[in-house]
C-alpha positions in Angstrom: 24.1 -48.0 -2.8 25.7 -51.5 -3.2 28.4 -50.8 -0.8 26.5 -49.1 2.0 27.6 -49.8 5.1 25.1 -52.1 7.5 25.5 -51.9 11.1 25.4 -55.5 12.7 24.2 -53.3 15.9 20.4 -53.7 15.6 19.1 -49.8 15.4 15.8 -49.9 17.9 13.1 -47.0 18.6 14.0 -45.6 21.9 11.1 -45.6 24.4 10.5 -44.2 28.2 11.6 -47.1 29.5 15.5 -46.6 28.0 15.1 -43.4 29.4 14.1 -44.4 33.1 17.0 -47.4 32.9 19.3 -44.6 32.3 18.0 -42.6 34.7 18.0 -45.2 37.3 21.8 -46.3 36.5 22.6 -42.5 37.0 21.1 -42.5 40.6 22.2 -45.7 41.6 25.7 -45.1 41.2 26.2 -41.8 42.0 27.6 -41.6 45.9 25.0 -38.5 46.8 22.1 -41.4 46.5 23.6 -43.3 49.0 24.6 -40.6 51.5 21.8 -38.2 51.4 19.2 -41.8 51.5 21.4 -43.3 54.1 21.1 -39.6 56.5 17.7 -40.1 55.9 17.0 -43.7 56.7 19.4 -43.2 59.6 17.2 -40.1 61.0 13.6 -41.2 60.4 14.3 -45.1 61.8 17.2 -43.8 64.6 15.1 -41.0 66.0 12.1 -42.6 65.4 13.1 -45.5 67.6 15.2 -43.4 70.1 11.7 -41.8 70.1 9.4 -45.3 70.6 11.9 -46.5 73.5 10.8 -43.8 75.4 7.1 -44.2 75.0 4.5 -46.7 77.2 1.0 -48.6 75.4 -0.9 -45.5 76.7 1.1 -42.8 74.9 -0.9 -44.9 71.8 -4.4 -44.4 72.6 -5.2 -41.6 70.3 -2.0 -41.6 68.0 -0.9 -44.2 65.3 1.9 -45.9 66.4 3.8 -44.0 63.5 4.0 -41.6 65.6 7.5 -41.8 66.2 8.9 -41.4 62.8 7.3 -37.7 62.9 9.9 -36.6 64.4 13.1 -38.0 62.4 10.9 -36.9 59.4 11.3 -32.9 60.5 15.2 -33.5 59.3 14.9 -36.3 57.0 12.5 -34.0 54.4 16.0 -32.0 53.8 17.9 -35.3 52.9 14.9 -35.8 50.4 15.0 -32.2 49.4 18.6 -31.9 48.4 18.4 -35.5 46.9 15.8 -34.0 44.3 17.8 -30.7 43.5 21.0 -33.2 42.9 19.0 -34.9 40.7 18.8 -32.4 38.1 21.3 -29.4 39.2 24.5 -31.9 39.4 24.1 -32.7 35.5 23.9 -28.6 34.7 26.7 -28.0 37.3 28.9 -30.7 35.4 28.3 -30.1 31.8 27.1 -33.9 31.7 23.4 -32.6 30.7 25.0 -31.8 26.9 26.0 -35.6 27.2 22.3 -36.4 28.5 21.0 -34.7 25.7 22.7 -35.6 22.7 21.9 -39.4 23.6 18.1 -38.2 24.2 17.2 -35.3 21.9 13.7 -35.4 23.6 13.9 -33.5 26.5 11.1 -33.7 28.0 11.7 -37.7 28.3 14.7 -36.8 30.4 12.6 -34.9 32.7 10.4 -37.2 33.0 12.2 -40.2 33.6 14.2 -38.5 36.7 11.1 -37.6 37.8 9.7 -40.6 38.1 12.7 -42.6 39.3 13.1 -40.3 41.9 9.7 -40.3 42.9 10.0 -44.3 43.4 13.2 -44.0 45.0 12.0 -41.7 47.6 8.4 -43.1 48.2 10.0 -46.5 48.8 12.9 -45.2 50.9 10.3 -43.2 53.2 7.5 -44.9 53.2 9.6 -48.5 54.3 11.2 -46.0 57.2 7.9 -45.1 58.3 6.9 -48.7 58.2 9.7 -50.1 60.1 9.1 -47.3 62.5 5.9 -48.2 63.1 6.1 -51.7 63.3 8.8 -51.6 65.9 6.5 -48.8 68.0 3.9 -51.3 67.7 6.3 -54.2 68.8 7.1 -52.0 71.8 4.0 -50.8 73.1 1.4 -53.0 72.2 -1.0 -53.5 75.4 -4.8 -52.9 76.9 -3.3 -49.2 77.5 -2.6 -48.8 73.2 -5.6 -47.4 71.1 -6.1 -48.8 67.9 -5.8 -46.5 65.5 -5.2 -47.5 61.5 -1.6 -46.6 61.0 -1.3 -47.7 57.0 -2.7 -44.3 55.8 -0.2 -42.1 57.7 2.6 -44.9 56.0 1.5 -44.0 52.2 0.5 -40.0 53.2 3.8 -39.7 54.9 5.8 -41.2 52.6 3.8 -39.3 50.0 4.6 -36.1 51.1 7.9 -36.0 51.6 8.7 -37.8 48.1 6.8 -34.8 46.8 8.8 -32.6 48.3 12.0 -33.9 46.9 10.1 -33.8 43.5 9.4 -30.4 44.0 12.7 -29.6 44.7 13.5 -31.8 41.6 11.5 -29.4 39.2 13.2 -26.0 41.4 16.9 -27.8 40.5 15.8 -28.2 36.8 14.3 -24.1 36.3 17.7 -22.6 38.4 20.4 -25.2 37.1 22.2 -24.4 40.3 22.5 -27.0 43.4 23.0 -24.1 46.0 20.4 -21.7 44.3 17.6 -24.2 44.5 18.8 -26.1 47.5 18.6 -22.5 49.3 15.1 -21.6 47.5 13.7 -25.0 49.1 14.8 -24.6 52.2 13.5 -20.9 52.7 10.1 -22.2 51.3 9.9 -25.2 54.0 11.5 -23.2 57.2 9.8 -19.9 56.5 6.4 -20.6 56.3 7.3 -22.3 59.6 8.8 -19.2 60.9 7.5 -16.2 59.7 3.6 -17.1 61.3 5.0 -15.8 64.8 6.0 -12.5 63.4 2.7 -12.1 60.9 0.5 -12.6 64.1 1.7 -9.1 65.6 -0.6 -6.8 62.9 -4.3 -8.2 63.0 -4.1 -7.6 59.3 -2.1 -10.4 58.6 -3.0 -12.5 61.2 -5.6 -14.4 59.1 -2.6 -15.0 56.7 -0.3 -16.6 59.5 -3.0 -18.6 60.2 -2.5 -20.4 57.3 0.6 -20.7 56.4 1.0 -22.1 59.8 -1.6 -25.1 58.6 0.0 -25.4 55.5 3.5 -24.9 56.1 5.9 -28.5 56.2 5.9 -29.4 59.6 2.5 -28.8 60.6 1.5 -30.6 57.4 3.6 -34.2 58.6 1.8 -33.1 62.2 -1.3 -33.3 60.7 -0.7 -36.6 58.3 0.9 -38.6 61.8 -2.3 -36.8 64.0 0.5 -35.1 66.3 -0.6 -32.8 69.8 -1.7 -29.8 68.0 -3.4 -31.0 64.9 -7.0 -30.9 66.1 -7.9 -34.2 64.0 -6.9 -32.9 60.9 -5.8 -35.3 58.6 -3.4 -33.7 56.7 -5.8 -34.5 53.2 -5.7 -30.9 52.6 -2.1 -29.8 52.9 -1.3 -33.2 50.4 -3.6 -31.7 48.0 -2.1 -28.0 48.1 1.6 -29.9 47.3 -0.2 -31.8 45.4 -0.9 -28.9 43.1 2.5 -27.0 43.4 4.5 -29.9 42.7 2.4 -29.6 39.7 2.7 -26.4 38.5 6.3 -26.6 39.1 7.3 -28.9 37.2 4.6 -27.5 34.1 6.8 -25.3 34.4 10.1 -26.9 34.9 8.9 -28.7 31.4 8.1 -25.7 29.6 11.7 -24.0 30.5 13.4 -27.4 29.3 12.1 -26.5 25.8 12.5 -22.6 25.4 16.0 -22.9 26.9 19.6 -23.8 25.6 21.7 -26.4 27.2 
């Protein structure tokens, strides 16, 4: 047609990438980021150096001298937890995901690019906390007394594990579309498993169970990644793998939900 209208915008192929720039202006201006990272930073580098001021060189000579960030970890895995469910369960909750949508028709882009914007978000956020943690430790208690233990692989595992908690709690968010529902469904499957062992252990016939959902349950997982009293040497390898794998399925099958549902 002679008269068609031309836009002078130039019309582009959107990519990933426009959807992980939108993603990333989402999180970065929404006020739950910088709360729920800011608890976190404050609990894993606050405890974790109320934790190193109290220790001597010799307290290092079997432990990493991340040590100390262990235990601001134990609460700062929630901060990362509800972080991922807010990620997705906040757009649901506000009717913003019809918005989301409309501008990305491809849906499984949009899961995608929060998941991996969150994912480098919370790797970056724990694993510099773990870092700073352990640098100061080291700062603090270096001496002939101190072992020297490696203490970069507990950095990246720790960090690791708790970012893929928050993603699984990311791909829980986007199958309930409700911030309590999945907030409360994550928190029962990390404090549970810690709990329930001590019941379980009564009956002999579930005792083999307890046994190990106590080595794979949250806590004893981060004990065994930072070589904590208790672990026995363990590594922690294993319980990464076995997230490794949920955190899989769970979002195959937050993906496959995405696309049989309705907005």
């Amino acid at each position: 047609m002679a008269n068609a209208y031309t836009s002078p915008i130039p019309v582009k192929k959107t990519h990933l990438g426009n959807a992980l720039a939108s993603e990333w202006t989402k999180i970065k201006s929404v006020r739950s980021t910088m709360w729920t990272l800011g608890v976190f930073v404050a609990l894993v580098v606050g405890i974790g150096l109320a934790a190193a001021a109290q220790t001597t060189p010799e307290d290092y000579a079997d432990v990493p001298f991340t040590i100390p960030a262990f235990f601001g970890l134990m609460l700062g895995q929630i901060c990362l937890i509800t972080l991922g469910v807010l990620v997705t369960s906040s757009e649901y909750g506000t009717g913003m995901i019809r918005t989301t949508f409309t501008a990305s028709p491809q849906r499984y882009r949009v899961l995608a690019a929060k998941v991996v914007v969150f994912f480098v978000t919370a790797f970056v956020v724990s694993a510099g906390s773990i870092l700073l943690v352990g640098l100061a430790a080291s700062s603090m208690n270096s001496g002939p007394g101190a072992g020297d233990l490696p203490w970069a692989g507990t950095v990246f595992k720790g960090g690791l594990y708790v970012s893929l908690l928050g993603v699984l709690a990311l791909a829980v968010g986007s199958m309930l579309r409700h911030s309590a529902g999945a907030i409360t469904a994550m928190l029962g499957l990390v404090l549970v498993p810690a709990i329930l062992p001590a019941f379980l252990m009564i009956w002999r016939s579930t005792q083999s169970l307890a046994e190990k959902m106590t080595d794979y349950n949250a806590i004893n997982s981060l004990a065994m990644i930072f070589g904590a009293d208790g672990a026995d040497g363990a590594t922690g390898t294993s319980q990464l793998m076995v997230l490794v794998v949920v955190t899989a399925i769970a979002l195959g099958g937050a993906f496959a939900l995405l696309e049989k549902r309705d907005v």
